[in-house]
C-alpha positions, 0 to 999 in steps of 0.5 A: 828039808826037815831037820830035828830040834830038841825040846823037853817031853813037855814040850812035845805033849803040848804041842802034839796036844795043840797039833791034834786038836787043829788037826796039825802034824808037829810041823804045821802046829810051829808054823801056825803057832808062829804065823799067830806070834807074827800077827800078834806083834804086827797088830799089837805094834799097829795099836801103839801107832794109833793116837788115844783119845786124849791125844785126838783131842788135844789135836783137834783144839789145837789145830785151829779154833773149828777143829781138825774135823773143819779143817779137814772139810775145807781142805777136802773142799779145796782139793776139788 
């Protein structure tokens, strides 16, 4: 199903523009500008998830005196 949406000349030379550089139609470049967006977001939200450096410390000497890494190994250890 197609439909028509309404955008600013502007905006359609640009997106023609990005359209024949990729070797896109019209369709496929807001598609792919979209499917970028998505990715974008889910990496960027996947980044803020992951602790700093400053926060793996702060764990690792806190967790006990050996650290998260000693901790981690006798755990595993014991898994066996």
């Amino acid at each position: 199903m197609q439909t028509t949406i309404k955008i600013s000349p502007a905006v359609r030379e640009r997106l023609g523009a990005y359209a024949a550089a990729h070797g896109l139609t019209l369709g496929q470049a807001v598609d792919a500008l979209l499917n970028d967006d998505e990715q974008r977001r889910f990496w960027a939200n996947v980044k803020r998830q992951i602790p700093d450096d400053d926060y793996r410390r702060e764990a690792n000497a806190s967790v006990e005196p050996g650290g998260v890494e000693d901790y981690m190994v006798r755990f595993e250890e014991g898994a066996r």
